[in-house]
BAFI-3210 file (N, C-alpha, C; in Angstrom, 3 decimals, decimal comma, padded with zeros to 6 digits):
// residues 246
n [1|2|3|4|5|6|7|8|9|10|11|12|13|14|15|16|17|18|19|20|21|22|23|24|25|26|27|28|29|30|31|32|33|34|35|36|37|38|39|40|41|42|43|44|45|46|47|48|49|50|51|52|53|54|55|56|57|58|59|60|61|62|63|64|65|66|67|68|69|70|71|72|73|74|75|76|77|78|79|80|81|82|83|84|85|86|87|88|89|90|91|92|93|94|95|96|97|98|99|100|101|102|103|104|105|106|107|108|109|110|111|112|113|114|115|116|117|118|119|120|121|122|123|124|125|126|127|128|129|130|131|132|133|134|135|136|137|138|139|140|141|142|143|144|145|146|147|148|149|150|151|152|153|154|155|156|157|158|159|160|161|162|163|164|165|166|167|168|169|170|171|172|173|174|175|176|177|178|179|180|181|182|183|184|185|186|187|188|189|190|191|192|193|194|195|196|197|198|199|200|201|202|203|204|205|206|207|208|209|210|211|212|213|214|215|216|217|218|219|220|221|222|223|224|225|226|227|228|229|230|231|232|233|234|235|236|237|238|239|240|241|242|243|244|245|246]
n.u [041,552|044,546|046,793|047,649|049,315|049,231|050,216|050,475|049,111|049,307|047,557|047,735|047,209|046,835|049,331|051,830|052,054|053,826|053,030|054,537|053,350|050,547|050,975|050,111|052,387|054,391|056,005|056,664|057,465|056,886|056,439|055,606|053,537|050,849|049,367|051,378|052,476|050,517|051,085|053,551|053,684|051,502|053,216|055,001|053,875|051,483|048,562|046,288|045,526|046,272|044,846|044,855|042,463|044,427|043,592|040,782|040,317|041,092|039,364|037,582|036,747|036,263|038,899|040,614|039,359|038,921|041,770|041,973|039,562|040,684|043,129|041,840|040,854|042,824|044,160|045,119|044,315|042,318|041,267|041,108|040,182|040,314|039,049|037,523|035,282|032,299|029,702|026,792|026,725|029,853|030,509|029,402|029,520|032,677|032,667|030,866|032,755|034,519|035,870|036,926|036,706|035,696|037,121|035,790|035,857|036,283|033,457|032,044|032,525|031,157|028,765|026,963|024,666|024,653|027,083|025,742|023,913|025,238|026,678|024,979|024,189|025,851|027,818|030,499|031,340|032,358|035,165|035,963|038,001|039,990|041,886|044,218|044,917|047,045|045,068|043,063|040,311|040,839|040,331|039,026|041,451|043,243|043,365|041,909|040,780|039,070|036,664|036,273|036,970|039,513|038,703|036,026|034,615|035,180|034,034|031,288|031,185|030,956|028,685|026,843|027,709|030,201|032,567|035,614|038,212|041,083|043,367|045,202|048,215|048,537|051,054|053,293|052,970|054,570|056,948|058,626|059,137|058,450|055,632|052,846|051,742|050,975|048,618|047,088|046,928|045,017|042,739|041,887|041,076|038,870|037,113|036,273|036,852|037,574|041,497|042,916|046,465|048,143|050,296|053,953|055,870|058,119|060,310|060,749|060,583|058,352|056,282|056,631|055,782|053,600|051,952|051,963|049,614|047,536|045,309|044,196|043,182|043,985|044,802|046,023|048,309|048,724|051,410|053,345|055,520|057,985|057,990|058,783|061,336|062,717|063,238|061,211|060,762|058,782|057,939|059,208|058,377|055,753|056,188|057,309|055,194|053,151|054,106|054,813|052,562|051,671]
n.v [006,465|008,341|009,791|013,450|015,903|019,419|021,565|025,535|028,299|031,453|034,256|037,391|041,183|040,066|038,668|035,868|035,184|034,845|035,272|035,705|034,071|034,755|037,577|040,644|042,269|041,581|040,347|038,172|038,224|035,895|034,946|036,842|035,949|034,462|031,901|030,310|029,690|027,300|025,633|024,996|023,361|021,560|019,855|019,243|017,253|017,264|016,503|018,119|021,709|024,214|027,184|030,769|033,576|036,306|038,914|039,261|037,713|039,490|041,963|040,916|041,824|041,371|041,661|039,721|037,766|037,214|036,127|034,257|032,311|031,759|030,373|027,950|026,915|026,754|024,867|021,186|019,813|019,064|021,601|023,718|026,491|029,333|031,749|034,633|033,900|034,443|034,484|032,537|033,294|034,118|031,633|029,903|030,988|030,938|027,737|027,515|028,286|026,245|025,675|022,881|022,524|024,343|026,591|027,502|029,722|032,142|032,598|030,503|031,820|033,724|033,531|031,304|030,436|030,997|028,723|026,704|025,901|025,963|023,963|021,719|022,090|021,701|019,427|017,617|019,634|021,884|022,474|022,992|025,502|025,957|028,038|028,170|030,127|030,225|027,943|029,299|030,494|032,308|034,807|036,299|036,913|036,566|038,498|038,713|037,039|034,957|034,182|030,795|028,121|026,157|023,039|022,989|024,245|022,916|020,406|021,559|021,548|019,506|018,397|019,684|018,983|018,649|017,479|017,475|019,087|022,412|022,658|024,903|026,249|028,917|030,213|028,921|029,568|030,081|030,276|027,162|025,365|023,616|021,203|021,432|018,902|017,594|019,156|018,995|016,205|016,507|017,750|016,303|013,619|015,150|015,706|013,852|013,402|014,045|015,738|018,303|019,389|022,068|024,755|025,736|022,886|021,827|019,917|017,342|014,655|015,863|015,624|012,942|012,089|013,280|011,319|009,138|008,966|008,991|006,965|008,376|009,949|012,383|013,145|014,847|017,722|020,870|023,203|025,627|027,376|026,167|024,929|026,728|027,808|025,836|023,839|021,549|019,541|018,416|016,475|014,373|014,265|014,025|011,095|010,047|010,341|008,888|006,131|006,107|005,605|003,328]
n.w [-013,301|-014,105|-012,733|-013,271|-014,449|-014,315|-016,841|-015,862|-017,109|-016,515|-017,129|-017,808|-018,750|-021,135|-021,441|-020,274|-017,332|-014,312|-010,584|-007,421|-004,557|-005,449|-005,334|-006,933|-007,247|-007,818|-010,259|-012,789|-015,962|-018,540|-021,380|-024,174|-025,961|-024,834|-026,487|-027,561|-025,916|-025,144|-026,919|-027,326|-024,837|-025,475|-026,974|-025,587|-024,026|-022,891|-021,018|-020,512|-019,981|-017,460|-016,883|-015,951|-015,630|-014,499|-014,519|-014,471|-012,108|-010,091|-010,785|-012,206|-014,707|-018,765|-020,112|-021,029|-022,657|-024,842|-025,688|-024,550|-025,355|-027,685|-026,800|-025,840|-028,068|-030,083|-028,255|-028,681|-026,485|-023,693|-021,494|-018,605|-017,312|-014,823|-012,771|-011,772|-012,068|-011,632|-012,042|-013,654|-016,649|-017,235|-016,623|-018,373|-020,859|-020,889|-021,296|-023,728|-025,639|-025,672|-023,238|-020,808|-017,950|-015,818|-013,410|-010,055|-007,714|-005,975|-005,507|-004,606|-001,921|-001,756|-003,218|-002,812|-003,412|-006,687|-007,187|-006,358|-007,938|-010,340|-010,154|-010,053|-012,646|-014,446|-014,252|-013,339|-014,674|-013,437|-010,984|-008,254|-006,564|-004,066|-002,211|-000,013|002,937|005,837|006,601|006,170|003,641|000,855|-000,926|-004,096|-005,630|-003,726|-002,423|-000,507|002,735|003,667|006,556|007,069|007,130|004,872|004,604|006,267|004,030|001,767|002,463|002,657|-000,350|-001,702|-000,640|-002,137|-004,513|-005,365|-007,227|-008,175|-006,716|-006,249|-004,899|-003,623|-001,537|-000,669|000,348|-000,935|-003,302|-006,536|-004,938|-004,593|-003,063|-002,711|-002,468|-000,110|000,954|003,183|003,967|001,682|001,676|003,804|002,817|000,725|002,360|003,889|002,369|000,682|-002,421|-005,759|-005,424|-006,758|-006,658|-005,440|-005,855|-004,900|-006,095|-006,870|-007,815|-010,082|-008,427|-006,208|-007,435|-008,089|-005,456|-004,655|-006,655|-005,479|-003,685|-004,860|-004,364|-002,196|-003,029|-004,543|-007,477|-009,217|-010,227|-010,479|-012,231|-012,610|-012,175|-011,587|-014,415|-015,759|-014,795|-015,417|-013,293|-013,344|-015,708|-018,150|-020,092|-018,780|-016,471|-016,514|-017,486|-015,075|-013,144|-014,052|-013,892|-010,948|-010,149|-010,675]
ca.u [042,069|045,707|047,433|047,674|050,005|048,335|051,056|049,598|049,341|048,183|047,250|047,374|047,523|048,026|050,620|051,968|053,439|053,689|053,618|054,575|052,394|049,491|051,119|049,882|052,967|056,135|054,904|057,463|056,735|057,784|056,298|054,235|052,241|050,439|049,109|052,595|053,287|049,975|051,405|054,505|053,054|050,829|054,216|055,325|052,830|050,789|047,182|045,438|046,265|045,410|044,691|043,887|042,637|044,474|042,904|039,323|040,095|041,202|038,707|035,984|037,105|036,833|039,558|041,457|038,650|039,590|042,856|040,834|039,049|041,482|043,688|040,700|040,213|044,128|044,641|044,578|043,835|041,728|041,435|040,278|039,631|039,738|039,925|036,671|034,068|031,272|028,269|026,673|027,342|030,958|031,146|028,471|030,630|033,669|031,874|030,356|033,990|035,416|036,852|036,441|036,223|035,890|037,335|034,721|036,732|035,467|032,138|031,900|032,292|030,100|027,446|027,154|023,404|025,208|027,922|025,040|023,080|026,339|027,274|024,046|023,534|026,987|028,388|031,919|032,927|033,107|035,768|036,094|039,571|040,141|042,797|044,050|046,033|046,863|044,004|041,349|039,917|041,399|039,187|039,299|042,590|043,904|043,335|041,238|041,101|037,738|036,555|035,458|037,695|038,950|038,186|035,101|034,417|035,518|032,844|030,089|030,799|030,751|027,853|026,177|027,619|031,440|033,853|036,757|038,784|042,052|043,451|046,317|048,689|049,209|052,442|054,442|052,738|055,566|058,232|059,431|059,706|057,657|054,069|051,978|051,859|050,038|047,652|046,523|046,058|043,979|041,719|041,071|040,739|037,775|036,287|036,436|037,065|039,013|042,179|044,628|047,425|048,644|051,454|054,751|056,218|059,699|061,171|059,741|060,589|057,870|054,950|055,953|055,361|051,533|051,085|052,123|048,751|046,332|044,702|043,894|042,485|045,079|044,847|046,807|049,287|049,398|052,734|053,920|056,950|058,850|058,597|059,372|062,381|063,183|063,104|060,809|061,226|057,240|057,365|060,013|057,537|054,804|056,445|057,865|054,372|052,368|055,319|054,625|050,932|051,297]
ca.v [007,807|008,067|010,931|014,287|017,177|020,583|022,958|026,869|029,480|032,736|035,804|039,173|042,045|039,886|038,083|034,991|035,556|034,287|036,135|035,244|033,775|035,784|039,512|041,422|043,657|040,647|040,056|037,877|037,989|034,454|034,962|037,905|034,832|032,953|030,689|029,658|028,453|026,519|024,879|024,056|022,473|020,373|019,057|018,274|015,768|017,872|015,819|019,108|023,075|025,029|028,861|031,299|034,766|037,101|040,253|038,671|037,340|040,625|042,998|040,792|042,560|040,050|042,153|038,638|036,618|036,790|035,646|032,748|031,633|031,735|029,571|026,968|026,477|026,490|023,459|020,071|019,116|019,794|023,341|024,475|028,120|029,802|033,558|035,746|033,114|034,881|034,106|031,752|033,906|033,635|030,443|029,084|032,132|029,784|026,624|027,555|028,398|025,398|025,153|021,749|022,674|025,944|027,100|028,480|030,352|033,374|032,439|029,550|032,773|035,541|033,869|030,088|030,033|030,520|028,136|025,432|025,852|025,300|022,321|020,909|022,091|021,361|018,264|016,954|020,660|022,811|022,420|024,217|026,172|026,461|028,944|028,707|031,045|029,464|027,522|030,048|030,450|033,118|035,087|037,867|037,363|036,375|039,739|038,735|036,166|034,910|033,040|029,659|026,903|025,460|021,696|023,052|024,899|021,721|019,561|022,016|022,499|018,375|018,029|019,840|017,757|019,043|015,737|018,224|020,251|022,145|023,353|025,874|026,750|030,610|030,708|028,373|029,224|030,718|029,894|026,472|025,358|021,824|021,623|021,392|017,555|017,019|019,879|018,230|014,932|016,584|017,822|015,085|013,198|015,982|015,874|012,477|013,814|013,999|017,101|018,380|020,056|023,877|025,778|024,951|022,170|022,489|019,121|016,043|014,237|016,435|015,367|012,047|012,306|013,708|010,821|008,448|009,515|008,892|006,158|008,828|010,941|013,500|013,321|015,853|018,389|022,127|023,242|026,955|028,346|025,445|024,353|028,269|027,780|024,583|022,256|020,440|019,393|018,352|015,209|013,685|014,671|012,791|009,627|009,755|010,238|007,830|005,088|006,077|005,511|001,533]
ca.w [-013,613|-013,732|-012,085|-014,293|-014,509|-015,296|-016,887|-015,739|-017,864|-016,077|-018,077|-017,295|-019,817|-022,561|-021,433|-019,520|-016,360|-012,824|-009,726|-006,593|-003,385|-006,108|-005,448|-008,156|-007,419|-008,162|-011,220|-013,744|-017,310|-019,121|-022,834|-024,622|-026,593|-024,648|-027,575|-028,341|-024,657|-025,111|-028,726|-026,401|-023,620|-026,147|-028,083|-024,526|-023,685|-021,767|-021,621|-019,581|-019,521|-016,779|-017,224|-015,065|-015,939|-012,965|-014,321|-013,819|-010,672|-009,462|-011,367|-012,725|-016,355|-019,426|-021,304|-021,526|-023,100|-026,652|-025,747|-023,528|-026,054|-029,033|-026,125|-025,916|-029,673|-030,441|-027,418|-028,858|-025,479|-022,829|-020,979|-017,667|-016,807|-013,650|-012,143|-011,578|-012,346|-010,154|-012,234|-014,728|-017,717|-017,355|-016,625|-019,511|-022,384|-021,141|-021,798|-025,097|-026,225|-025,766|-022,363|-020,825|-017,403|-015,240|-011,886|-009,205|-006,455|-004,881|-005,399|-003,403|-000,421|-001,855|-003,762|-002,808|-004,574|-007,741|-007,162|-006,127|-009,299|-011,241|-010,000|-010,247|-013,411|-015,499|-012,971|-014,318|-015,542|-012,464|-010,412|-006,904|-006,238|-002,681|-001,899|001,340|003,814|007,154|006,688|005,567|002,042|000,626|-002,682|-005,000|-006,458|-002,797|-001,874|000,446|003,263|005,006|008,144|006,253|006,992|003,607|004,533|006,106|002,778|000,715|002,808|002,179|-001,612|-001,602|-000,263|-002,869|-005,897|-006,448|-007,306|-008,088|-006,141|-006,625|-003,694|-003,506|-000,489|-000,783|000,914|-001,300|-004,348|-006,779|-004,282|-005,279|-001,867|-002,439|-002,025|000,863|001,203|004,569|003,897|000,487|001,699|004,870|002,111|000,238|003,228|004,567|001,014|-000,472|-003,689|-006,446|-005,028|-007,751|-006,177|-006,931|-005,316|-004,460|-006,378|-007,257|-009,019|-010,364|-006,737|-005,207|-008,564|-007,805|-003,975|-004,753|-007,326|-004,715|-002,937|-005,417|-003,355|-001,326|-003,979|-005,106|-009,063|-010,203|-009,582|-011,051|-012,214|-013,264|-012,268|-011,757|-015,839|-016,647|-013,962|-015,416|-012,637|-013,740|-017,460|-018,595|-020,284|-017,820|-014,952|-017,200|-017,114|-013,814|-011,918|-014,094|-013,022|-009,196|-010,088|-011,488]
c.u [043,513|046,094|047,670|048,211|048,911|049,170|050,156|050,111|048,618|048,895|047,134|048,149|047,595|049,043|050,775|052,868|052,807|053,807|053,952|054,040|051,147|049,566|051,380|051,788|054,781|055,017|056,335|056,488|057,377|057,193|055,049|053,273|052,163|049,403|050,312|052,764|052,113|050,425|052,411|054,520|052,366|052,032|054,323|054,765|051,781|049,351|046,235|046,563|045,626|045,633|044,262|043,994|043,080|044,074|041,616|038,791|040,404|039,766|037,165|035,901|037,407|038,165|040,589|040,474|038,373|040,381|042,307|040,712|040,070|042,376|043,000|040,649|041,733|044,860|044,102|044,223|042,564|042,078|041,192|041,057|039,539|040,409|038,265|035,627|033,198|029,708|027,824|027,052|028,727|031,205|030,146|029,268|031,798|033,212|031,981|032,027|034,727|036,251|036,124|035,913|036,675|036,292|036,600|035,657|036,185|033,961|031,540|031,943|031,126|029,109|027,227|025,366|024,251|026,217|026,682|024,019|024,213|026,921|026,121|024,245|025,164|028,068|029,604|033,236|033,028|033,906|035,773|037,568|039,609|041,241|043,073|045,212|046,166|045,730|042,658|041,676|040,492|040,906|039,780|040,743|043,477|043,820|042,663|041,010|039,795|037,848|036,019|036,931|037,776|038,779|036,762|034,016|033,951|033,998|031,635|029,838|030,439|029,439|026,344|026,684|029,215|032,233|035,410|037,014|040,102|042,171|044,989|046,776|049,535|050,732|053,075|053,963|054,164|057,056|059,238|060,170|059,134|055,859|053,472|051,400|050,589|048,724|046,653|045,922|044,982|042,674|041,246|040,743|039,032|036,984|035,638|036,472|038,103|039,833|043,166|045,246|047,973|049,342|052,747|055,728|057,400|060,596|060,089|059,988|059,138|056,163|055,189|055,816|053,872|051,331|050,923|050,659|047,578|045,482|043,680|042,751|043,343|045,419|045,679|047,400|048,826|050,619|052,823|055,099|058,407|059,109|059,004|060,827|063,212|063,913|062,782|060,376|059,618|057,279|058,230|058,894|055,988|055,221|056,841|056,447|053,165|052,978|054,671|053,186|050,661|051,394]
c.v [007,917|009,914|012,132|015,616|018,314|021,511|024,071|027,737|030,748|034,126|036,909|039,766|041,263|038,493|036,964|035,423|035,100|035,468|035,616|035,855|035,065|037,284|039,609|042,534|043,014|039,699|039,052|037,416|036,685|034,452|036,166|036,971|033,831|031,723|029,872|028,879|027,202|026,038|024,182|022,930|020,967|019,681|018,402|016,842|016,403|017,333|016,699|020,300|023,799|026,330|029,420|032,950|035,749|038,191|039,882|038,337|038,811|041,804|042,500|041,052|041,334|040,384|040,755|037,318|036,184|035,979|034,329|031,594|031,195|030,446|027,989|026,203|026,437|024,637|022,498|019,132|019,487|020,951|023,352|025,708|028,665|031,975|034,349|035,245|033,389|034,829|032,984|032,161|033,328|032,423|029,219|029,729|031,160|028,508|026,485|028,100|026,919|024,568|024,319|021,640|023,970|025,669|027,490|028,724|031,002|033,108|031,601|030,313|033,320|034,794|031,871|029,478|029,908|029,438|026,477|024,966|025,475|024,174|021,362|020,629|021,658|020,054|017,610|018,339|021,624|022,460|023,753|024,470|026,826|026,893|028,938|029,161|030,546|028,531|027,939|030,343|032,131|033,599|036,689|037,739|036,836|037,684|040,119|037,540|036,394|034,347|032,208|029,003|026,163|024,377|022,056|023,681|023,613|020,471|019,965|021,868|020,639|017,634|018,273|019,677|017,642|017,629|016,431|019,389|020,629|022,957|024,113|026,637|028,087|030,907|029,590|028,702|030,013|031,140|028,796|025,712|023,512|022,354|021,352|019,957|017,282|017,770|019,851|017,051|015,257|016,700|017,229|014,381|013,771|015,508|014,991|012,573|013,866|015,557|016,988|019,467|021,001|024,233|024,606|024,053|022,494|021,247|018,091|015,071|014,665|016,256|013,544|011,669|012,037|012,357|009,162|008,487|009,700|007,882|007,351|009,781|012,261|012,715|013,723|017,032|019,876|022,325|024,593|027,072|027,799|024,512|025,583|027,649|026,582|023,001|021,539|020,517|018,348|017,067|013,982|012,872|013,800|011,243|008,789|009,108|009,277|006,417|004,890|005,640|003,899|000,652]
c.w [-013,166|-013,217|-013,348|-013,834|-015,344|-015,452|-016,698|-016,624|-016,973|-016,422|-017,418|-018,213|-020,930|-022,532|-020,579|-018,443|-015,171|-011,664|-008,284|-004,993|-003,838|-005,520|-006,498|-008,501|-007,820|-008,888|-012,400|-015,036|-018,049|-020,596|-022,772|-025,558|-025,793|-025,464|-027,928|-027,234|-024,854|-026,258|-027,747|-025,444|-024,553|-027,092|-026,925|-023,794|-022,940|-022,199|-020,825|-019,506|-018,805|-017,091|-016,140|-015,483|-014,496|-013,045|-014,294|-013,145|-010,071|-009,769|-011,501|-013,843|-017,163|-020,549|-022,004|-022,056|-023,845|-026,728|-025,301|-024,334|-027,307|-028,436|-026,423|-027,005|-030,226|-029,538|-028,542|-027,523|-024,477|-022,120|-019,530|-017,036|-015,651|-013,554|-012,883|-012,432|-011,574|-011,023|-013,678|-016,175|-018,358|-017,502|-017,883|-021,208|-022,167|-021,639|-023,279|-026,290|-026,297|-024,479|-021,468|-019,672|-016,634|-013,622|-011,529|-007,934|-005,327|-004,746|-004,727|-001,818|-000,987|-002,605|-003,947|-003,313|-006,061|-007,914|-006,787|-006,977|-010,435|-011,289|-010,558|-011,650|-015,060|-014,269|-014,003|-014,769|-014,570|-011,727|-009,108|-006,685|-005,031|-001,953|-000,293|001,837|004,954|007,877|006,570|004,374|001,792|-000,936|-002,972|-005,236|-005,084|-002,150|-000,606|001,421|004,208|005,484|007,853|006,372|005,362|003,836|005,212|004,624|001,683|001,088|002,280|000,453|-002,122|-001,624|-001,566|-004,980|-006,422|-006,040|-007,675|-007,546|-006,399|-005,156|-003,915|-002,054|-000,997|-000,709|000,259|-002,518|-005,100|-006,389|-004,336|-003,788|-001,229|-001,655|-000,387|001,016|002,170|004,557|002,576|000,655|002,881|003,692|001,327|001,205|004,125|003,936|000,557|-001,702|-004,128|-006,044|-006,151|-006,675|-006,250|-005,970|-004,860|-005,066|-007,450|-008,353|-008,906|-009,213|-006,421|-006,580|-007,757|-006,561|-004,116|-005,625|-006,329|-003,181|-003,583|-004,869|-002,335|-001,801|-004,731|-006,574|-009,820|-009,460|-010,942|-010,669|-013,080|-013,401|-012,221|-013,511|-016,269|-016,202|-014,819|-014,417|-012,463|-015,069|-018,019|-018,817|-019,752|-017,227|-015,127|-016,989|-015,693|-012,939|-012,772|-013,870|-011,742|-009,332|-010,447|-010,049]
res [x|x|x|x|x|x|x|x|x|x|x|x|x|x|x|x|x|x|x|x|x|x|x|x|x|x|x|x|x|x|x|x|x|x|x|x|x|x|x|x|x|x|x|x|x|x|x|x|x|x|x|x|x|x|x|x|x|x|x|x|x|x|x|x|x|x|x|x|x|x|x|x|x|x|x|x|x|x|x|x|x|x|x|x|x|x|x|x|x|x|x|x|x|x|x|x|x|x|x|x|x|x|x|x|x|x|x|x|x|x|x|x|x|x|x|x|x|x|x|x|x|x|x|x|x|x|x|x|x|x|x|x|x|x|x|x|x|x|x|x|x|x|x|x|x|x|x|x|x|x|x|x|x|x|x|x|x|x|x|x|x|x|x|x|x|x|x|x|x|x|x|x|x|x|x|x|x|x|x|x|x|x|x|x|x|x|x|x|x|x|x|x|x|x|x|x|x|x|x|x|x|x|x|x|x|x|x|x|x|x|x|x|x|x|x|x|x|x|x|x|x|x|x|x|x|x|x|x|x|x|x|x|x|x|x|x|x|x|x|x|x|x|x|x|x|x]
***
């Protein structure tokens, strides 16, 4: 498995936009179609798009699941889905659309029966998204921050079948400040699993850092605000970190 960039798309209202370290309230808008950024991304080379619904993670509301799906079935590539996946429904209506694999977040706190029947029961397409704030899991949109260690978190969700994790450091996400390096490879290291990478990452230097660490287990990198920003240019950042990977 070679190392894999996941351009982000995350929805709210409608629309594509980033916000930064997930405040709802510094909100930047970067296109009113997000089908077109996914057409873009797929010229670029992009071989995986990540999504994340932020009014679903906040609310639980599927008002963005037209757009979701229409996303899904427009990719010529693969998909995965995350943001206010809290029961099988959701995460079987994503499925049956098209998308390849789903985020489980908050639910891995509040309802870790459902999250241990999902793994079992779809193995390859859930992925766990472990949000963390100074080292605690952090759910509901980030809105909220519990007492669950995320590498103790990451062990438990392990144990009961998950092979992907993405992990996200709160405080650099949307800042552009370079990722969280040492606190990525701790968690693959906890885990033994495959970790993609999310917040933070500012130029293609700092992709091929993480791909330089696939040995370790670090797969893949999420990337937002730095291809809006343009400091990191997509199908560069492709060639660069499957290079660091030979």
């Amino acid at each position: 498995m070679s190392f894999i960039i996941y351009p982000a798309i995350d929805v709210r209202g409608g629309k594509c936009v980033r916000l930064k370290q997930g405040d709802y309230g510094k909100e930047t808008v970067y296109s009113e179609d997000p089908l077109q950024v996914v057409q873009e991304f797929v010229i670029q080379g992009a071989e995986w798009i990540h999504i994340v619904d932020l009014d679903a993670a906040r609310s639980g509301g599927m008002e963005n699941f037209p757009l979701i799906r229409k996303m899904a079935e427009t990719a010529s590539v693969p998909v995965q889905v995350g943001g206010g996946v809290r029961n099988m429904d959701r995460l079987e209506r994503l499925l049956h659309v098209g998308v390849r694999r789903v985020v489980i977040g908050s639910a891995a706190i509040d309802d870790p029966g459902f999250v241990k029947e999902a793994l079992a029961r779809y193995p390859g397409q859930v992925a766990i998204g472990l949000d963390g704030r100074d080292g605690w899991v952090a759910t509901h949109g980030w809105l909220k921050t519990s007492k669950v260690k995320v590498t103790e978190l990451a062990q438990r969700m392990s144990e009961w079948g998950a092979e992907i994790f993405i992990f996200t450091d709160i405080s650099r996400d949307g800042m552009l400040t370079g990722p969280n390096i040492d606190e990525v490879r701790k968690l693959a290291q906890a885990c033994g699993k495959t970790v993609i990478a999310s917040g933070g990452v500012h130029t293609e230097k700092d992709l091929k850092i993480l791909a330089g660490y696939q040995h370790e287990g670090i797969q893949g990198a999420i990337v937002g605000k730095a291809i809006y920003a343009g400091t990191v240019h997509l199908p560069s950042a492709i060639k660069v970190t499957k290079e660091a990977g030979r």
